[in-house]
N, C-alpha and C positions, 0 to 999 in steps of 0.2 A: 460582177463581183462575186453574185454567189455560187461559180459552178467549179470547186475547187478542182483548181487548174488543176488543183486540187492540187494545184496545185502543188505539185514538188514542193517544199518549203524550205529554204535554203538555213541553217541556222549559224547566227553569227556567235562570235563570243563575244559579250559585256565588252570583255577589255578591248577587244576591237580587232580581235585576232579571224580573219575570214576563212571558214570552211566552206567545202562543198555540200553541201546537205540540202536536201529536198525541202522547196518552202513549201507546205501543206495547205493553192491551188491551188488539189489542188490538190515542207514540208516538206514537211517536212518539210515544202520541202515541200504546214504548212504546210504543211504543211503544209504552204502550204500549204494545188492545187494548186499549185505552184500547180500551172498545174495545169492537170487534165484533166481530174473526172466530173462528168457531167449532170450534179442532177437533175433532177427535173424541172421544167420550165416553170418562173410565176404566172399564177393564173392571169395577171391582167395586161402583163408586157413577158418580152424575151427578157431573163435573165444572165448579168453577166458571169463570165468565169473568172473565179475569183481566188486566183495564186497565181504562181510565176516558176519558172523551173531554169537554175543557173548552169550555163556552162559548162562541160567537161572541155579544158583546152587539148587534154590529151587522151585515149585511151586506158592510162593509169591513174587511180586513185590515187592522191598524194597523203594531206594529212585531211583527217575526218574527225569526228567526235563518235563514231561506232567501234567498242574497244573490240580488243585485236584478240579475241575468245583464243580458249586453249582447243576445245572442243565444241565441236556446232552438229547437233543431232536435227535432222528434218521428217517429221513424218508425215505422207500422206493419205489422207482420211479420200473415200467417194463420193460425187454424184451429190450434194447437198447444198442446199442455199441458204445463205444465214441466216433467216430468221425460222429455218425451221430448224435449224443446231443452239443459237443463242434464245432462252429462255422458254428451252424446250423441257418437261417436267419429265420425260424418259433417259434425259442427259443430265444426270446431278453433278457427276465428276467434271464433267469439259466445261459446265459452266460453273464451277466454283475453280476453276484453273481459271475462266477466262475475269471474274471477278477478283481474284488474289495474285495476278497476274499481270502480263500486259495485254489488251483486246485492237486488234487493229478493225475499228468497223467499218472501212470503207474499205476494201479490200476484196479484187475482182480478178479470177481464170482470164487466161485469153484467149480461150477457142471451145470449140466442142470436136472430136470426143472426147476419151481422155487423152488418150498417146499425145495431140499436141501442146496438152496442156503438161504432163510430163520431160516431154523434150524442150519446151519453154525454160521448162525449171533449171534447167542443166547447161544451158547451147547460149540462151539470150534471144532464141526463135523458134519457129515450130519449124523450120529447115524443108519445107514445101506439104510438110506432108499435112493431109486433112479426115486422116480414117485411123481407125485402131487397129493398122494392118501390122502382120509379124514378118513380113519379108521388106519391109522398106528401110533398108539402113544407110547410115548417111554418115559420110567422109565431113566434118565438122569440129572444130578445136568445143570443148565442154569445158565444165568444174571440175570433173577429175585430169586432165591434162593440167590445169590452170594450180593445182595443190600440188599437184607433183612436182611440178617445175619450181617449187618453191619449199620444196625438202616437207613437207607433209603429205600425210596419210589419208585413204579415203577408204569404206567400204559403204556398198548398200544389201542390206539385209531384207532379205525377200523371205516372208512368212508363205512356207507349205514348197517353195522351189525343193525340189529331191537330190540337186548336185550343183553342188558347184558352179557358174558357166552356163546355165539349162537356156537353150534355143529353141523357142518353141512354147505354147501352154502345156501343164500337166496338173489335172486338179483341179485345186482350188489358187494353185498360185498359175498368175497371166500373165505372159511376157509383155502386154502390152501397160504394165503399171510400173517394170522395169525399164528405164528409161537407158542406162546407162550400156545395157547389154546391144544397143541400137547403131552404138558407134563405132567403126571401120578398126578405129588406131586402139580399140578396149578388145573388141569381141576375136578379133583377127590376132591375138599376140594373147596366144595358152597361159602363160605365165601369168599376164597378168590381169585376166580375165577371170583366172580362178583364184587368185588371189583375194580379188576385189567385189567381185559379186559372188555373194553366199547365200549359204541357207540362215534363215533368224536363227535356225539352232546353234550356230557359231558363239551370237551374242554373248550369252551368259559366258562360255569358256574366255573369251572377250575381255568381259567385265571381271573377271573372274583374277586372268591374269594382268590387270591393271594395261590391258592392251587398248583400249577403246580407240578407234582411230580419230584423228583430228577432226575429220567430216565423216558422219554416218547418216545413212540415207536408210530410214528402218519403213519398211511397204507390208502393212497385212494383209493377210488374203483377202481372198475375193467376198468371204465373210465377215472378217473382222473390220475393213476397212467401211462397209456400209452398202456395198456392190450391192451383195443377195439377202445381207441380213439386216434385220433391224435397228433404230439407231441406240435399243438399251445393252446390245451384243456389242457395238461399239463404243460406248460407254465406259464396259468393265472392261474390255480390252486395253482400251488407252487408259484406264486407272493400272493395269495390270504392268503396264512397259513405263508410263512414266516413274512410279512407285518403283520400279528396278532400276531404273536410271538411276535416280536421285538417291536410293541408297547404298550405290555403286561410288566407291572413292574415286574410280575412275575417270568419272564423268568429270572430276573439280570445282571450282568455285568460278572460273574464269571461264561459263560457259554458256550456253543458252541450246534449249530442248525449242525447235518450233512445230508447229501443229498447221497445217493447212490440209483445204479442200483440191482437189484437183480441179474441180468444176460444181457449177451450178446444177439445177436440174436443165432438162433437154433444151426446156423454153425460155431458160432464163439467159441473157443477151445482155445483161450489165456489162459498162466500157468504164473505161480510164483512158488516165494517162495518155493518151494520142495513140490510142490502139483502136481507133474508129469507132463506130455505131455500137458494131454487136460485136460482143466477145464472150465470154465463159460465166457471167455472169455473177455476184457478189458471193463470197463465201466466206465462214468464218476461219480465221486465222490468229493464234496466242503464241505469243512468244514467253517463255519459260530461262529465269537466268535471273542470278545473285546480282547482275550485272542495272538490272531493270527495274524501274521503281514500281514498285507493288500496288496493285488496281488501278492502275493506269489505262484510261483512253484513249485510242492513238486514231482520230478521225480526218487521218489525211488522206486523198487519194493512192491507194498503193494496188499493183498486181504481182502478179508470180517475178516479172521482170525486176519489181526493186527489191523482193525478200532474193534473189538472185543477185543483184547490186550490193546490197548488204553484208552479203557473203566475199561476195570478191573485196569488196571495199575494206572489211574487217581485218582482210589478211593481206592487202595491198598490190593484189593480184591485176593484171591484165580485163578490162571490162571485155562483155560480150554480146554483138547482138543489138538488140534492143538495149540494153544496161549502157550503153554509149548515150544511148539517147540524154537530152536535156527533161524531156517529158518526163523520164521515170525517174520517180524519187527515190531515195536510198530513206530508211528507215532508218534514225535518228532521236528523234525526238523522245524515245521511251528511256535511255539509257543514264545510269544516277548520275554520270559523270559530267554531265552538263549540268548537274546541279546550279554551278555558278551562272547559266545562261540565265535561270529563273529567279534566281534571287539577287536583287539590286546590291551595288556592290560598292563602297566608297568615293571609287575614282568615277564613277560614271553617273552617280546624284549627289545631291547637296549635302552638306554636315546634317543642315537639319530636316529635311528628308529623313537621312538616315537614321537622326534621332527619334524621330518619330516611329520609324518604320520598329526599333528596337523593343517598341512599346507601347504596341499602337491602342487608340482609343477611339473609337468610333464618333467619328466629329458629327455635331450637332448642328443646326443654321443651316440653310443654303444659300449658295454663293449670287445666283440668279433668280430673278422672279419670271413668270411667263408673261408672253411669249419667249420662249428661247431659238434662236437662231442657230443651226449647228449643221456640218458639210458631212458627209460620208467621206473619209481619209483612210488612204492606203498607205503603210507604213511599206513597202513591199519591196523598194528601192537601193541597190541600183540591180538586184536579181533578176525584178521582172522588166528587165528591158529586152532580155533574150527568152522567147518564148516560143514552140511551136516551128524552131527552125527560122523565126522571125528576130532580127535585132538592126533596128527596135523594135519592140512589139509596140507600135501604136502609127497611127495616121497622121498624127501631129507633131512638131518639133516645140516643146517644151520650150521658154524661155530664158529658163535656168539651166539648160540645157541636160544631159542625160544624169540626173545626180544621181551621188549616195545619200540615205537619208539618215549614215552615221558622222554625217558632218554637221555638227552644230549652227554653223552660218546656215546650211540649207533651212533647217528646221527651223533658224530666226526668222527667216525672209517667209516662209509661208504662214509661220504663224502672225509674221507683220501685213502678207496679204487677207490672210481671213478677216483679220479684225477691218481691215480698209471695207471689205466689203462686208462690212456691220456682222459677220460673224463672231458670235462666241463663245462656240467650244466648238471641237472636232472630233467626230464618233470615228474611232481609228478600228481598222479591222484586227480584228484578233482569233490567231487561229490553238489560243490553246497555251498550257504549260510548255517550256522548253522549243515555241516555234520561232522561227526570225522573227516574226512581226511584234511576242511577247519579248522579246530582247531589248526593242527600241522602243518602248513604252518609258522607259527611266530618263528614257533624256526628253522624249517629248516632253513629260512632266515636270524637268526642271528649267528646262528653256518655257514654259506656259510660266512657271510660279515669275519668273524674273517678268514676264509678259502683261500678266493679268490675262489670262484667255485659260479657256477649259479645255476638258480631253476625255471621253467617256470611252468605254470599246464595246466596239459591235462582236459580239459574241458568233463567230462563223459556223462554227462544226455542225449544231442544229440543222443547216440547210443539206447535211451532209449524213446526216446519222441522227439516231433517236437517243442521243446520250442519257442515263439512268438520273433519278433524283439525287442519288449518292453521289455520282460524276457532277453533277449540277452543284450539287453543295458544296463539293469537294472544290471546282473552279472559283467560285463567287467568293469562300473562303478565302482563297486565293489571293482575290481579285483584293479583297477586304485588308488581307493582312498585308498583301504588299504593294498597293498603288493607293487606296482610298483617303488615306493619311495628308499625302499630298493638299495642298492646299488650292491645287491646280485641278484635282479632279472633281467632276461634274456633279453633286448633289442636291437632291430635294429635300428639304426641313430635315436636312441632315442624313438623309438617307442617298448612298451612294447609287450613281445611274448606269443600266447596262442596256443595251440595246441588243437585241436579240433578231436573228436572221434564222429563215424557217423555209422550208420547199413545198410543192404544190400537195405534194400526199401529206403533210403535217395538220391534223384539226384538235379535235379539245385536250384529247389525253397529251398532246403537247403543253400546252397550259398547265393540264395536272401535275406534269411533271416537274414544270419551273415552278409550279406555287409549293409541289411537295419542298424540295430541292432548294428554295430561296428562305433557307435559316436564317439569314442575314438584316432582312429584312431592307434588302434591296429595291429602288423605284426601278421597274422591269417594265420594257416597251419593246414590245412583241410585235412581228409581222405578219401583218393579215393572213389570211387561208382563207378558204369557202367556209362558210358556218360560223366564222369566228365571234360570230354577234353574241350565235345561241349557248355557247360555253357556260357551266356553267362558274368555274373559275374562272373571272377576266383579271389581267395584268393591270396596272398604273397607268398603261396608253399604248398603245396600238398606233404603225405605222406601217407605209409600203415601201417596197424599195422594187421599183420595174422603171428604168431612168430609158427606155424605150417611148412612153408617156410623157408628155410635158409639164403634165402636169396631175395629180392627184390629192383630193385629201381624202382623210379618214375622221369622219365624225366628228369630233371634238378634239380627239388626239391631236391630229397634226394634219399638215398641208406640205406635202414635197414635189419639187419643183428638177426638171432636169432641161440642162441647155442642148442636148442630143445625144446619140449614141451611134455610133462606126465603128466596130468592132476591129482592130487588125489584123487582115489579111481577107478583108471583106471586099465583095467594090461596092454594094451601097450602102448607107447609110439607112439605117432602122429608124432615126428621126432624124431628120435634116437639121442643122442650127439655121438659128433666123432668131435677130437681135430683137427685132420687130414684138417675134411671138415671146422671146423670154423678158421682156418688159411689161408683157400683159400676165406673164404667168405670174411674175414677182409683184407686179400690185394685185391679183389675185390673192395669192399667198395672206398678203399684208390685210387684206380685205377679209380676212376665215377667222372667225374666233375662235383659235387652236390654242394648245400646249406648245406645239413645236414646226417651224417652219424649219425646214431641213431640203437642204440641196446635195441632188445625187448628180454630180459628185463633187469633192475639190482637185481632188488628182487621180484617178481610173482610168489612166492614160490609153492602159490594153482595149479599154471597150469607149474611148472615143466619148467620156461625159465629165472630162474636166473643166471648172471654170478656173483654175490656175494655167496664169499668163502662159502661149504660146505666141511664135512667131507669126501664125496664122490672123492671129485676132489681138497681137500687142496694141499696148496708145501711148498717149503721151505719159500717162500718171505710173508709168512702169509696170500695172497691175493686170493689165486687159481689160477687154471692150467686157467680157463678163463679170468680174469683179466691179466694173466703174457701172455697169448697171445696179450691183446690187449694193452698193456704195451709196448711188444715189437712189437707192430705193425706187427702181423701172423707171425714173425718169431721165435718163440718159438716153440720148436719140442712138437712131441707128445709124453704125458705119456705112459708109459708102460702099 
């Protein structure tokens, strides 16, 4: 679950209208991870990946929820890894851009050196090449072919080039940072070679005369970008060009400024998205635009290939490359005009839902005493059934066979099987403001009130990024003002429940940061880490989530139980199922005097640890041999 497939995170609209968008693992798309990017494994089992990335049926983007910009500026910065650019005290400007702005923190180069991470940005690939060589040029359709053929404009502005067209280094400016002078059908045709790639002294006469082209591609030299010089020299630089952007009428209202790294440092080997093992490793990238809600988080797996997706997608261009792919997500999720995704909407919750939600008041009581029984649930459906080149992404044939889980019967029938199997609420993954999985949160919650059954969400992005206490409050807010009302959602003596997902590098100052961060005064149940005893902030309760184990508890907290895990496109299996052993795990469980007995999973079809009915392990009672074990509390014999 947690290695956001990163999940891609596909985002639907409320009304029910389906886009292409990255679920975030994973998200966009999801989000969410939808996905592909990998973090790091739990310490005490393999952890799953946890997003799903939807189909392109054709090479063209058709309709998206990334508006259709008038002008899209891209600059790229050098050689730096994000946590030594985000909350770096020599970079005041980049990071008060990256907190008044959009922040994409999972966001990872796909090669070393630079050149292929350059020609990524343009092509959809690094087109063979693996050095920062100046004689290697390549016959390849790009993003300036791809604008042109659709009556826009492009230039890229190379800081320190001396002419027009220049082949070759001179200076401080390197051919090898201009990508676009690389290609056959650019470099080979004078006209429009010099037209299109300039000196940055152009810009201003540019800006000047209200010419800014549609795509501008702006490269500092080999100092300003961070190559030779420092990162407080690239600092005032980037205050220097954004600050002339923005007060440039040229630029408009219908735009977006992006900021990215070409690459990591030499060692750094971060992956996404089904770009393998090692790639360019994590870097900071901010998106800048009227278009984007302001201090936004965007913690889904993304690489150079979806801000490349993105582009094409906005202007309804030809994909490329990699950008075909299902793995890379388009970036999505930041953009205001989804607003309606995030905000619960008439036709899709109840009058009194709604009324409440109008004016809400933090409900008092809880609905359950402990023990509470509750499944890890994937809202993720029917995106992540294509996955990784895989459809369906999973081992097993679902009994309800491949659903949407924007179909209300679906969501009867499962919430009729948890309860069979003495379940009482469902920890739904959630990847966030504006991802699929926050979309279908509104119906879960009104199919639960008609139900009697709960719904809490597992908070994802944690296992994926170190989100700020302000990000933290800013969700839970959220979470408070637009689900907790529900009379369906999950509370302790009135305090609403969130379940929180955490990676193997996560220890205290993660805890600091949800206790700074939870104004709410949210019941928060956090995933273990190494040291998490010695914290000295502890959460409400503590849980694992490694469903490679059969079984685990945590101290007093809880006891979680899993019927196995096969990941697909595996050929073994990581735990085998055996009816036998999950009868002894479930009176185990029943036997812990815990808070919370929790089964991983109900539906995590990708990684093979659903106990929702499949063909495999159906019976008579319609539910499966795993639900009638935990129905009858482990004493259900085993199938033949």
């Amino acid at each position: 679950m947690k290695k956001i497939f990163a999940l891609c995170i596909i985002v639907l609209l409320l009304a029910g209208c389906a886009q292409q968008v990255s679920l975030a693992n994973g998200n966009s798309t999801s989000t969410v991870t939808a996905l592909t990017s990998q973090p790091p494994t739990a310490t005490t089992a393999p952890t799953p990946t946890s997003t799903s990335t939807p189909a392109q049926p054709t090479p063209t983007v058709q309709a998206t929820s990334v508006p259709a910009f008038d002008h899209i500026v891209l600059i790229v910065l050098e050689n730096e890894d994000y946590q030594k650019v985000i909350g770096n005290p020599q970079m005041p400007y980049m990071n008060a851009l990256a907190k008044q702005n959009v922040l994409l923190t999972n966001y990872y180069a796909v090669s070393h050196p630079s050149l292929p991470n350059y020609i990524a940005l343009v092509s959809g690939g690094t087109q063979g090449i693996t050095s920062d060589c100046n004689d290697c040029f390549v016959k390849a359709p790009n993003l300036a072919d791809m604008i042109e053929s659709s009556g826009r404009t492009w230039k890229t502005y190379q800081e320190s080039m001396p002419a027009a067209c220049t082949v070759g280094d001179a200076g401080n400016y390197a051919q090898k940072h201009d990508p676009f002078i690389y290609f056959d059908s650019i470099r080979l045709d004078p006209t429009r070679c010099a037209r299109s790639i300039v000196p940055l002294t152009q810009l201003s006469s540019d800006l000047a005369a209200n010419q800014l082209p549609n795509f501008a591609f702006i490269m500092p030299n080999l100092c300003n970008s961070g190559h030779d010089c420092s990162s407080d020299v690239v600092d005032a630089w980037i205050k220097q060009m954004v600050t002339q952007l923005q007060s440039s009428s040229a630029l408009g209202s219908n735009s977006m400024i992006a900021i990215t790294y070409d690459e990591g440092s030499k060692d750094s080997v971060g992956s996404c998205c089904g770009m393998g093992k090692q790639a360019g490793g994590k870097v900071a990238t901010i998106l800048i635009s009227p278009e984007a809600r302001p201090g936004f988080e965007d913690a889904t797996a993304y690489s150079h290939y979806s801000l490349l997706k993105t582009i094409l997608t906005a202007w309804n261009l030809k994909l490329l490359g990699a950008t075909q792919k299902d793995t890379t997500p388009i970036i999505e999720a930041p953009w205001i005009k989804q607003t309606s995704l995030v905000n619960p909407t008439p036709d899709k919750i109840s009058p009194e839902l709604a009324t409440k939600l109008s004016g809400f008041v933090p409900p008092s009581g809880g609905q359950l005493s402990f023990p509470i029984r509750a499944a890890f649930y994937y809202p993720w459906f029917p995106e992540a059934w294509k996955q990784s080149g895989l459809n369906p992404f999973t081992q097993y044939q679902p009994s309800l066979g491949f659903y949407s889980q924007d179909e209300p019967a679906v969501i009867q029938n499962q919430i009729a099987a948890m309860k069979y199997g003495n379940i009482q609420a469902g920890i739904a993954s959630w990847w966030g403001q504006g991802s699929a999985t926050n979309s279908r949160i509104p119906l879960l919650l009104t199919q639960a009130e008609q139900a009697g059954f709960y719904w809490t969400l597992y908070f994802e992005s944690e296992g994926s990024s170190n989100p700020a206490a302000v990000s933290i409050q800013s969700d839970l807010e959220y979470i408070q003002q637009h689900y907790a009302a529900s009379s369906a959602f999950l509370k302790i003596d009135g305090r609403m429940v969130v379940f929180v997902y955490a990676d193997a590098n996560d220890r205290c100052g993660m805890v600091d940061r949800w206790t700074q961060g939870n104004t709410v005064n949210a019941y928060l149940v956090l995933k273990v880490f190494p040291g998490y005893r010695s914290c000295t902030n502890q959460p409400d309760a503590w849980h694992q989530y490694g469903p490679a184990v059969s079984q685990k508890q945590v101290g007093s907290s809880s006891f979680t139980i899993s019927p196995g895990f096969w990941k697909a496109g595996t050929t073994n299996a990581s735990l085998v199922r055996d009816l036998a052993l999950w009868n002894q795990d479930i009176q185990a469980m029943l036997a812990a005097d815990v808070k919370f007995d929790l089964i991983t999973t109900f539906n995590e079809w990708g990684e093979g640890t659903a106990v929702e009915s499949a063909v495999e392990w159906q019976s008579p009672s319609g539910y499966g041999l795993y639900l009638d074990a935990l129905h009858n509390n482990g004493k259900t014999p085993s199938a033949n």
